[in-house]
C-alpha positions as CSV (number, residue, x, y, z in Angstrom):
1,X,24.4,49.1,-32.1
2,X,25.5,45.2,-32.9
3,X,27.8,44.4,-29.3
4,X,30.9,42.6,-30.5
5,X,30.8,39.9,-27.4
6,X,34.3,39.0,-27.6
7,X,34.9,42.6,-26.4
8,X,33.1,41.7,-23.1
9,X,35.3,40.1,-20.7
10,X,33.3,39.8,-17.8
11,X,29.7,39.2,-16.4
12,X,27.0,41.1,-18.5
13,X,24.0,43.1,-17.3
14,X,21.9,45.6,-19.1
15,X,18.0,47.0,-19.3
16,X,15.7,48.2,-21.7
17,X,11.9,48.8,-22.0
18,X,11.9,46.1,-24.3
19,X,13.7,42.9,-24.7
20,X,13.1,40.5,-27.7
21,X,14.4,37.3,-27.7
22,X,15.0,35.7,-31.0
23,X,16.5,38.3,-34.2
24,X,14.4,36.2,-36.8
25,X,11.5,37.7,-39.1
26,X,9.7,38.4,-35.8
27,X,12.4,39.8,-33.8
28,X,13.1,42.0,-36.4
29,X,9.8,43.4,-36.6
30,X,9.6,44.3,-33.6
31,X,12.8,45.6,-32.8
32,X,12.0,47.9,-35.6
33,X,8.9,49.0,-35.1
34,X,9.2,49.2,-31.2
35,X,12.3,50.9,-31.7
36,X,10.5,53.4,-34.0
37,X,8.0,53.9,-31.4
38,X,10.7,55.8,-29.4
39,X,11.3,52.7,-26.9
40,X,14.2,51.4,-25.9
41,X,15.0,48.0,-27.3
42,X,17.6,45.0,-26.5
43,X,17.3,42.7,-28.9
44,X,19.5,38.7,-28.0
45,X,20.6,36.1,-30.6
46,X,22.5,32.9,-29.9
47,X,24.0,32.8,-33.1
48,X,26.8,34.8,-34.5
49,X,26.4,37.8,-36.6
50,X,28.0,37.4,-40.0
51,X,28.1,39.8,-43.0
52,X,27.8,38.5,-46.4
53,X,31.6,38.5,-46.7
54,X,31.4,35.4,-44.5
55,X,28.9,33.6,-46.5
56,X,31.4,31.9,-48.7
57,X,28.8,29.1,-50.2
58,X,30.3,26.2,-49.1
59,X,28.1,24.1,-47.7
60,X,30.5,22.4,-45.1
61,X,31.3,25.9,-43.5
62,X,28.0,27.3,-44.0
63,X,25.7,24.7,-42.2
64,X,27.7,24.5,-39.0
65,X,27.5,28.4,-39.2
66,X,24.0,29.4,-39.9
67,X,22.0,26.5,-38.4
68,X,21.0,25.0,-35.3
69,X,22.6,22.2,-34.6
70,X,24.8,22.2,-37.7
71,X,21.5,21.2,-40.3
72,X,21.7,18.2,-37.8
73,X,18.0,18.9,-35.8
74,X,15.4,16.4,-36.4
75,X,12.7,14.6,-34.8
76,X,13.3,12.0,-31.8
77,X,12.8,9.3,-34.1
78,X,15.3,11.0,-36.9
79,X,12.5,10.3,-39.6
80,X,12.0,14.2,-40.1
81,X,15.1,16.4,-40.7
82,X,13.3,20.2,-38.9
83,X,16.1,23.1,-40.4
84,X,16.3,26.3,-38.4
85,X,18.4,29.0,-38.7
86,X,21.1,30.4,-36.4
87,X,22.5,33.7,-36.8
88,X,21.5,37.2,-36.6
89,X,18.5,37.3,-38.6
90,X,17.2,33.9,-38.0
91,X,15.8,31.5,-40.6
92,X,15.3,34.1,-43.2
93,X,19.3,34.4,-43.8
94,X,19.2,30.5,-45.5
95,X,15.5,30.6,-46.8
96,X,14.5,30.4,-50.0
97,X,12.6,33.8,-50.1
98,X,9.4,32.6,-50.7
99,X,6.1,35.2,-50.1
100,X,3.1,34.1,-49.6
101,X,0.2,35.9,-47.6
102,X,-1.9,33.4,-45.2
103,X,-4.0,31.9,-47.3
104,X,-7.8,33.8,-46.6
105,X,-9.6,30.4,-45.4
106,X,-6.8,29.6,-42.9
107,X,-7.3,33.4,-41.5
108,X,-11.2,32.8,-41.6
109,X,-10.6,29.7,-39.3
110,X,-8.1,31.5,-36.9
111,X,-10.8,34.2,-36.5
112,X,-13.6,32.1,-36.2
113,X,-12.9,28.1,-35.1
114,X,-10.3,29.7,-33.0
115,X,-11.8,33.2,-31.9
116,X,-9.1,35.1,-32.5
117,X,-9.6,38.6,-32.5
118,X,-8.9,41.1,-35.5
119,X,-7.4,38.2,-38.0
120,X,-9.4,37.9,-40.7
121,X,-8.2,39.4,-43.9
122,X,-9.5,42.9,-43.8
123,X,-7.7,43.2,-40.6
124,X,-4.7,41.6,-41.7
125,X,-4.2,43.3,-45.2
126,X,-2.3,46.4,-43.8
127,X,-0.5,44.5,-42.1
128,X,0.5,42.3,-45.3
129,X,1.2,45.4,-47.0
130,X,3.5,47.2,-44.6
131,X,5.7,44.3,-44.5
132,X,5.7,43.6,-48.1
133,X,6.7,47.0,-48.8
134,X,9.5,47.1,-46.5
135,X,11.2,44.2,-48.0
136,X,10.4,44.5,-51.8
137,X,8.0,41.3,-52.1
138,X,8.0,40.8,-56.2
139,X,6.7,38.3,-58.5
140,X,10.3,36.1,-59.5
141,X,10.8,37.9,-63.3
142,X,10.1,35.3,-66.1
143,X,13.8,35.1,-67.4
144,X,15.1,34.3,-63.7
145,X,13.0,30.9,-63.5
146,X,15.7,28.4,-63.8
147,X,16.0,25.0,-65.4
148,X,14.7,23.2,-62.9
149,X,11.4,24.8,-62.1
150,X,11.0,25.3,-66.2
151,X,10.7,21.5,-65.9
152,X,7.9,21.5,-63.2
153,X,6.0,24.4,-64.7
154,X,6.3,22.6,-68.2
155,X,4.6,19.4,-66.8
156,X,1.7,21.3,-65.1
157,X,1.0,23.5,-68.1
158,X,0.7,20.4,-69.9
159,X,-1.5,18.7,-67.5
160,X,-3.4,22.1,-67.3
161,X,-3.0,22.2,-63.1
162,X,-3.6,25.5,-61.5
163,X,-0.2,27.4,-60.5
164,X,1.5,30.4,-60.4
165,X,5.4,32.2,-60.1
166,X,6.4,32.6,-56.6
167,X,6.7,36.0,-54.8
168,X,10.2,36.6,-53.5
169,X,12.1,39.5,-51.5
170,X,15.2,39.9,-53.3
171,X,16.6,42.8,-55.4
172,X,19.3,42.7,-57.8
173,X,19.6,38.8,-57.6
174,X,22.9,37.4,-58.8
175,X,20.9,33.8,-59.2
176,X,24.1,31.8,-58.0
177,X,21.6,29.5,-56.4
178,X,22.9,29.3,-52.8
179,X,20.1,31.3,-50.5
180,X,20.3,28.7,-48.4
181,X,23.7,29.0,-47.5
182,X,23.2,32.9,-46.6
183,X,23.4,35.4,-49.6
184,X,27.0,36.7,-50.5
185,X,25.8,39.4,-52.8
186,X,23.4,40.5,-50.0
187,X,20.1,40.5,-52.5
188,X,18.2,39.3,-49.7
189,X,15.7,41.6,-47.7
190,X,14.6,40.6,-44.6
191,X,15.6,40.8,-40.9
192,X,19.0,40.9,-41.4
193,X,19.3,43.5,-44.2
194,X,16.7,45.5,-43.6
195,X,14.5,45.4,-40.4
196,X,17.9,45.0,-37.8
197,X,19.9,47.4,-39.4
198,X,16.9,50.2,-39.5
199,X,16.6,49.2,-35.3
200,X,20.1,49.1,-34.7
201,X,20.0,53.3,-36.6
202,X,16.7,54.1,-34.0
203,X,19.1,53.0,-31.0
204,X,18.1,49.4,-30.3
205,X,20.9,47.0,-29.3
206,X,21.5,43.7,-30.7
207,X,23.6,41.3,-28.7
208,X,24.4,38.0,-31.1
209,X,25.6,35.1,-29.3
210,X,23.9,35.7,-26.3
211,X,21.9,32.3,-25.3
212,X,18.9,32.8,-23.0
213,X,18.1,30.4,-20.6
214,X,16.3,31.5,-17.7
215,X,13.5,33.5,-18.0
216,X,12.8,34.6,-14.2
217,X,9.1,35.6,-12.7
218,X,8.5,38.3,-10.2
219,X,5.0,37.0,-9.3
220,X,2.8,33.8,-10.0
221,X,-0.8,34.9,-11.7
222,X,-1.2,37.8,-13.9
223,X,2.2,38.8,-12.4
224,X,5.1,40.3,-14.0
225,X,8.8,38.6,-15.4
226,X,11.6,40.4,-13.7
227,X,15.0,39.7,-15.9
228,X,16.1,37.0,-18.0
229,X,19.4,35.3,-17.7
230,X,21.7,32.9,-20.3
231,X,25.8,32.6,-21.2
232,X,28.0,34.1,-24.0
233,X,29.4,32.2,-26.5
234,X,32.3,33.1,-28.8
235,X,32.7,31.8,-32.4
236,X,35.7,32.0,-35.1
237,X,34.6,35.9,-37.1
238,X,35.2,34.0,-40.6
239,X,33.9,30.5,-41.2
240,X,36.6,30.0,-43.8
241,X,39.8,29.5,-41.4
242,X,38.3,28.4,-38.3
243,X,40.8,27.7,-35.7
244,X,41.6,24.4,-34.3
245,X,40.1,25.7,-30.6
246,X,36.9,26.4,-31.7
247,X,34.2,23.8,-31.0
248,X,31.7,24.2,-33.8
249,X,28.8,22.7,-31.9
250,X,28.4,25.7,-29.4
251,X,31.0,28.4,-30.8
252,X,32.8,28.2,-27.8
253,X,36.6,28.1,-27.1
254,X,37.2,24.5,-25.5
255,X,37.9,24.7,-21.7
256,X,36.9,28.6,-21.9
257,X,34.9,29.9,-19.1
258,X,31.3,30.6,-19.3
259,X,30.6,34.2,-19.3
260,X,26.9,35.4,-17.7
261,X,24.2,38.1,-18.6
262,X,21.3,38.9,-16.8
263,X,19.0,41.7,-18.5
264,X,15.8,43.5,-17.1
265,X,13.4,44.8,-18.7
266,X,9.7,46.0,-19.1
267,X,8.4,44.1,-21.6
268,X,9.5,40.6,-22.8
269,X,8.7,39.2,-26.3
270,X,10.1,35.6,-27.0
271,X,10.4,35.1,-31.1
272,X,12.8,32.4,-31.0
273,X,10.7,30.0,-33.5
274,X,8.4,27.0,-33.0
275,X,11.6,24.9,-31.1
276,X,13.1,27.5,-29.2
277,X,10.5,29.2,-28.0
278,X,9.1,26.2,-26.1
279,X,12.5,25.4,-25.4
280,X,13.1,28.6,-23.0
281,X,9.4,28.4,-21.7
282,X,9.8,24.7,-20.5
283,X,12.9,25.4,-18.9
284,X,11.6,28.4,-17.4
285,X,8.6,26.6,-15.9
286,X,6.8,29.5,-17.1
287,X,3.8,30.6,-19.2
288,X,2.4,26.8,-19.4
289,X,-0.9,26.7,-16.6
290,X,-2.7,25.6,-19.9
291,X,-0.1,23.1,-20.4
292,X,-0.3,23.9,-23.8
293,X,3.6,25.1,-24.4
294,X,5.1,22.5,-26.8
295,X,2.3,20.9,-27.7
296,X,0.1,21.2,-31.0
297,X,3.6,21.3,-32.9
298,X,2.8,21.5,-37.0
299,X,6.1,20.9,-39.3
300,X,4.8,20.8,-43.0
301,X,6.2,17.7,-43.8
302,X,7.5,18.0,-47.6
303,X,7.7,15.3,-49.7
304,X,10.4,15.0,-52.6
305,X,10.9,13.3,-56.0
306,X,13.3,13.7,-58.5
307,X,12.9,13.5,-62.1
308,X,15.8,12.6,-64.3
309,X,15.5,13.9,-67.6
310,X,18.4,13.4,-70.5
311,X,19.6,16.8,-70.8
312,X,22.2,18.7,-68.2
313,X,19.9,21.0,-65.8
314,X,22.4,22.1,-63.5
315,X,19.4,22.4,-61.6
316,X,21.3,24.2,-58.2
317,X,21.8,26.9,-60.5
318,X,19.4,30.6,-59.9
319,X,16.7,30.8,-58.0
320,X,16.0,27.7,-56.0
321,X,12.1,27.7,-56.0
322,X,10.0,30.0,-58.5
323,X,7.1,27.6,-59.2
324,X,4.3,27.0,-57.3
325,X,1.5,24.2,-58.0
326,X,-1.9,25.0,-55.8
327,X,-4.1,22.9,-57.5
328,X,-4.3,20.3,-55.1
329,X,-4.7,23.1,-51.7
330,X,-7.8,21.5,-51.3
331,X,-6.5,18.0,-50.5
332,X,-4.0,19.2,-48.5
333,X,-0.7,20.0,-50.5
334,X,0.7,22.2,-52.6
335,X,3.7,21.5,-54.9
336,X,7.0,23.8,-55.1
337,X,10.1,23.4,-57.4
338,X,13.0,23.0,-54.8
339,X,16.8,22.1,-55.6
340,X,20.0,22.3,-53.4
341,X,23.4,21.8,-53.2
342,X,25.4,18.3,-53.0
343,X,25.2,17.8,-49.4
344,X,21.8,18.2,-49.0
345,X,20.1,16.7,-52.1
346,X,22.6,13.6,-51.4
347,X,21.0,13.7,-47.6
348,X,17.8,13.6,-49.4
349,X,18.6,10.9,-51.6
350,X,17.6,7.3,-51.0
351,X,19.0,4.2,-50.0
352,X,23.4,3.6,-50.1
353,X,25.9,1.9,-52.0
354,X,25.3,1.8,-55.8
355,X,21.8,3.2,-56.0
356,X,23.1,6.5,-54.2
357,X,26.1,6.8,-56.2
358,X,24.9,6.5,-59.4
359,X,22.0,9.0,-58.7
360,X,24.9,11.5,-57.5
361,X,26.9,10.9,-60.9
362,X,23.5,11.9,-62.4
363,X,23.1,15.2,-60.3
364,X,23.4,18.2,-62.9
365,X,20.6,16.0,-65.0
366,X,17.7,15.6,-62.3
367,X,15.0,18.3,-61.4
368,X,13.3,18.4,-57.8
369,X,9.9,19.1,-56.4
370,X,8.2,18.6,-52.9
371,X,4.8,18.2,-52.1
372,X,4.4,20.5,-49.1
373,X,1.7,18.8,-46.5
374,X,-0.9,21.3,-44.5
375,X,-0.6,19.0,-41.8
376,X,-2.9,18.3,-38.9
377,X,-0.3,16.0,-37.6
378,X,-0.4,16.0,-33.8
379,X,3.9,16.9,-32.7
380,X,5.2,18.2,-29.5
381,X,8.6,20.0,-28.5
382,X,9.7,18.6,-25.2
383,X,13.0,19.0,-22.8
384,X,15.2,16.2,-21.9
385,X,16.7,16.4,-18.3
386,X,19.5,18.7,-19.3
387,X,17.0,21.3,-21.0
388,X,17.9,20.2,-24.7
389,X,15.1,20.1,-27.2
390,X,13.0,17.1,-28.3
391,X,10.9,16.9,-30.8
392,X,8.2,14.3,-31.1
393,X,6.3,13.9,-34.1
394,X,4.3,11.0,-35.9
395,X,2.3,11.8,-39.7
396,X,-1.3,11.6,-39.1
397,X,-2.9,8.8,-41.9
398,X,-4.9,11.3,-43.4
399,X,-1.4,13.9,-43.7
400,X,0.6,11.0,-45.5
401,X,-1.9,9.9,-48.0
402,X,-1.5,13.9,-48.7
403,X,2.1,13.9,-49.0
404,X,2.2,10.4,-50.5
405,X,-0.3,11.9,-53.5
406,X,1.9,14.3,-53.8
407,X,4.4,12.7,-54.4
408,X,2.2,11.1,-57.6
409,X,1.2,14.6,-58.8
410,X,5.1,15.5,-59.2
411,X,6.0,12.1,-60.9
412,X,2.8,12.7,-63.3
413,X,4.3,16.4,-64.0
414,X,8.0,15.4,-64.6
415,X,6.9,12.7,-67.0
416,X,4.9,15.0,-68.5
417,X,7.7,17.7,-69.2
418,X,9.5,14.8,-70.6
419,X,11.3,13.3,-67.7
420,X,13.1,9.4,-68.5
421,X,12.8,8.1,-65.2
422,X,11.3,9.2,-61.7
423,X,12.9,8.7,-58.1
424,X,11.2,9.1,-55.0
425,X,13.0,9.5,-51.1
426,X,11.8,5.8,-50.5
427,X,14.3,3.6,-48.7
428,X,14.5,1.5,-50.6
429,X,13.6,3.8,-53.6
430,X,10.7,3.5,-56.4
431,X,12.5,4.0,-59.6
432,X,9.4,5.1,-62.3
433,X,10.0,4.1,-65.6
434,X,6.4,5.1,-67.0
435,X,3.6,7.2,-65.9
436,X,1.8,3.9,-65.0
437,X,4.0,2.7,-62.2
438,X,2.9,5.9,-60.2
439,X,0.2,4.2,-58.3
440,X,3.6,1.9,-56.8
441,X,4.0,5.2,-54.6
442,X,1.1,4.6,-52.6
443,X,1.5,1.1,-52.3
444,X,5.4,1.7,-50.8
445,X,6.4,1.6,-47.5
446,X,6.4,4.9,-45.5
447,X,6.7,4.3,-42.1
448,X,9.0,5.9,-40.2
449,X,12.6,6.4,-41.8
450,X,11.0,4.5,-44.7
451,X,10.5,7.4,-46.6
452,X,13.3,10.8,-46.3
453,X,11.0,14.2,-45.1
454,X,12.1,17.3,-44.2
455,X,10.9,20.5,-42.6
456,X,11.8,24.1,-42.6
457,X,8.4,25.4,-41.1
458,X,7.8,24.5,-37.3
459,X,4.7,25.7,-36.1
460,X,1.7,26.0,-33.5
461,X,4.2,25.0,-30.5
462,X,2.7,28.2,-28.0
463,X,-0.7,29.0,-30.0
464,X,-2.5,31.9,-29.6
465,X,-6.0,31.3,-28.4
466,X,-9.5,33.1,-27.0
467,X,-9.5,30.6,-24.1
468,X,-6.4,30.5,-21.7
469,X,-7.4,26.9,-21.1
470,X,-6.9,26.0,-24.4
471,X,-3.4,28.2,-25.4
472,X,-0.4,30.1,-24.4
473,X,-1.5,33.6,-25.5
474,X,-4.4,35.7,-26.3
475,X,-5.4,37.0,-29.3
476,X,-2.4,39.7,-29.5
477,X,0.4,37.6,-28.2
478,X,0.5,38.3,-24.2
479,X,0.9,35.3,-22.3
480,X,-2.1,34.6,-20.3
481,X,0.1,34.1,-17.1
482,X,2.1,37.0,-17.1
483,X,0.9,40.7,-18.0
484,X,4.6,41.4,-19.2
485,X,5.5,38.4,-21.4
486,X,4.7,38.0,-25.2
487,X,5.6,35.0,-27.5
488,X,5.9,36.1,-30.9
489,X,7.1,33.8,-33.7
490,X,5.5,30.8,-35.8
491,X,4.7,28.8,-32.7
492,X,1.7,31.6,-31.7
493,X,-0.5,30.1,-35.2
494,X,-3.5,28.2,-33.7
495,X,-3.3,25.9,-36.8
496,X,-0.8,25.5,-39.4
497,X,-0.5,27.8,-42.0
498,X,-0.4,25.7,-45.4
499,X,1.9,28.4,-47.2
500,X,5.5,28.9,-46.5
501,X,5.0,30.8,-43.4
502,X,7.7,33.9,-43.0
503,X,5.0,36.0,-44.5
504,X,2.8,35.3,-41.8
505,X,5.1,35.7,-39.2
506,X,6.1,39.1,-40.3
507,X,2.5,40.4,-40.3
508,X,1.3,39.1,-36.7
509,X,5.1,40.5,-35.4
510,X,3.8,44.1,-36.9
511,X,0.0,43.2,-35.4
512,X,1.9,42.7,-32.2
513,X,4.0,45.7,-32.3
514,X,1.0,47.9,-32.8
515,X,-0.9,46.4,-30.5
516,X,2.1,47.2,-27.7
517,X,2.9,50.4,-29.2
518,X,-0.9,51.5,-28.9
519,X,-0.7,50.1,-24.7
520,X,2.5,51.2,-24.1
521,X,1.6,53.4,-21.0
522,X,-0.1,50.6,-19.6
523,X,2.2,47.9,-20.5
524,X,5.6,49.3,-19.4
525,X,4.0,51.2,-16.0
């Protein structure tokens, strides 16, 4: 059952065995599985729920829709745009699709360096497999790589790099290019399409614009949470004719009242992503005696150039990313094809006035790349004195040398497919002419808001760990403080992953389930 909130008119309260928080590729994991279990599950979203007649791939609808804080989030500092979804089914409605398992070394260190239990890849290869299955993971088909990852895969096969075609879960793509604006011809299959609908048929509930904010204890210790409690928020049902009374920042009707929920449960899983999660913990004042909630926060920096070559690629046509470059894992990057839409790539872009216009005139001719950073980058995910999020974050020297390099290896590959020019995210921007001005990107400035980085992949914020000194939860996700409380979502990886992480978050959500399913007596007495 998907609850229509504006059908509730007063105060809320309801109870389950099970209460996720967070409908993401976690939260819908779980809420499957649990619900498959024969448990009763209540599963909470703050964002809307939305159908893919409302994803009408327009960019200034789209973003205040689907994302938190309108594809506005970013670090304190604004040097690192951090975009996060916001809508039933989380992040994976505006990703990009991309399936990679954890890479095997990264496993090998979480099982041993870490001493997490049952995570090497043995272990973890059902898990891969079960959740691959259920949403159709696929190599991207050769005729569906578009023209601008033909360009990036022409300059490494050329320079004879090491890389390979992506995995994706879509089927019957229409390759109109705008995944990250929510698919309108539903060829996506994830949380929303698949693992939320299959809950909602077993008899779990999902409540979508239901913001938690409290999460409530019944004992200090090993003790128990009793009930969580957070506000309703209404939103306009289609994005394109929003009324006038709307206020797009929260979804709420100007001046309306605040309506309350309070729900109990058993069991408590928090999936709300590497931000969120913290979030609710911090303002909670729960979970945190190793004072590790927030802290340890990973981002994989990525690191964009543009190559302008002299024929039209319309390059924010088909499949956004299809080509991966791993040749350079070992120095701490890996290179994907990426392109987006105008208001995004001209976010990107470098620098004002003439510079930016006449690289927008050019659009349809450039391709794109980033050079994604495994970064060991030390950020943290705070609360200001109202309980909104901060993020602090400053690249490591050793992490933007990586990204930095990067950077090169793109501009090597673009000229080598036959690219005229090169432009990197430098403020002010490097212009490459010829292979040999590469070595001007390390010599650039990249301080802080010198250089334009995004992220789509928070991490590590409430790590798992063998030691409760040294983490927020043990090996299978139960907070060390509270025997009923478990934090499920990208911020439980003790390091970061290095891969485009939904994978991985899909696989430790069906570890988790299994491990509650397989101590449910105990866990729900």
């Amino acid at each position: 059952m998907y609850l229509d909130p504006t059908q509730v008119k007063d105060s809320f309260t309801d109870s389950a065995d099970v209460c996720i928080i967070g409908s993401g590729p976690a939260g819908g994991v779980l809420a499957k599985n649990l619900a498959e279990a024969g448990l009763s599950v209540i599963v909470l979203e703050e964002g809307g729920n939305f159908t893919t007649q409302d994803f009408n791939e327009r960019e200034a609808d789209m973003m205040p829709m689907l994302y938190q804080e309108g594809g506005g989030r970013s670090t304190r500092d604004l040097s690192i745009s951090v975009l996060h979804g916001k809508c039933v089914g989380g992040t994976a409605v505006v990703n990009d699709c991309i399936c990679f398992r954890t890479p095997e070394a990264v496993l090998s260190n979480w099982s041993e360096a870490a001493g997490i239990d049952s995570i090497d890849a043995r272990s973890m290869e059902p898990h891969f497999e079960r959740v691959e299955k259920e949403i159709d993971v696929a190599p991207i088909p050769a005729d569906q790589i578009n023209a601008n990852n033909q360009r990036l895969q022409k300059g490494v096969e050329k320079l004879g790099w090491s890389h390979g075609v992506i995995h994706h879960n879509r089927v019957n793509c229409a390759q109109c290019g705008c995944c990250m604006l929510g698919c309108t011809f539903g060829a996506k299959r994830d949380s929303m399409t698949v693992y939320l609908p299959r809950a909602s048929n077993l008899g779990a509930r999902i409540y979508p614009q239901f913001r938690v904010e409290r999460i409530h204890a019944a004992g200090a210790g090993r003790g128990r949470i009793s009930h969580i409690t957070g506000s309703m928020n209404e939103h306009p049902r289609w994005a394109r004719s929003m009324p006038e009374e709307f206020d797009p920042s929260n979804w709420r009707p100007r001046n309306a009242p605040l309506r309350r929920f309070t729900i109990h449960a058993k069991l408590f899983i928090v999936a709300g992503g590497a931000i969120n999660t913290p979030q609710l913990l911090l303002n909670s004042g729960l979970a945190n005696s190793s004072g590790y909630v927030g802290r340890q926060l990973a981002l994989h920096p990525l690191f964009a150039s543009f190559g302008l070559f002299d024929e039209e690629l319309k390059s924010y046509r088909g499949i956004p990313q299809s080509i991966y470059v791993d040749q350079f894992r070992n120095e701490g990057f890996v290179l994907e094809g990426i392109f987006a839409h105008p208001t995004i790539v001209a976010a990107a872009a470098p620098s004002f006035g003439l510079i930016h216009r006449q690289f927008m005139k050019q659009y349809a001719h450039y391709s794109g790349a980033y050079a994604q950073v495994k970064d060991d980058s030390n950020g943290r995910v705070s609360v200001d004195r109202w309980g909104r999020v901060v993020i602090d974050y400053q690249l490591s020297a050793k992490d933007r040398h990586a990204g930095l390099m990067g950077m090169a290896r793109i501009a090597e590959a673009f000229f080598a497919a036959g690219a005229e020019s090169v432009m990197t995210t430098h403020n002010p921007p490097l212009v490459l002419r010829r292979p040999d001005e590469i070595k001007g990107i390390l010599a650039a400035p990249s301080d802080p808001n010198r250089l334009t980085l995004f992220s789509a992949h928070p991490q590590g914020s409430c790590r798992m760990a063998s030691d409760p000194r040294f983490g927020v939860t043990d090996s299978f996700n139960r907070s060390f403080d509270f025997q009923n409380l478990f934090v499920c979502d990208g911020s439980s990886f003790p390091t970061s992953v290095g891969v485009n992480p939904m994978i991985t978050i899909m696989a430790l959500a069906d570890r988790c389930a299994g491990f509650i399913i397989q101590n449910k007596r105990s866990l729900l007495a």
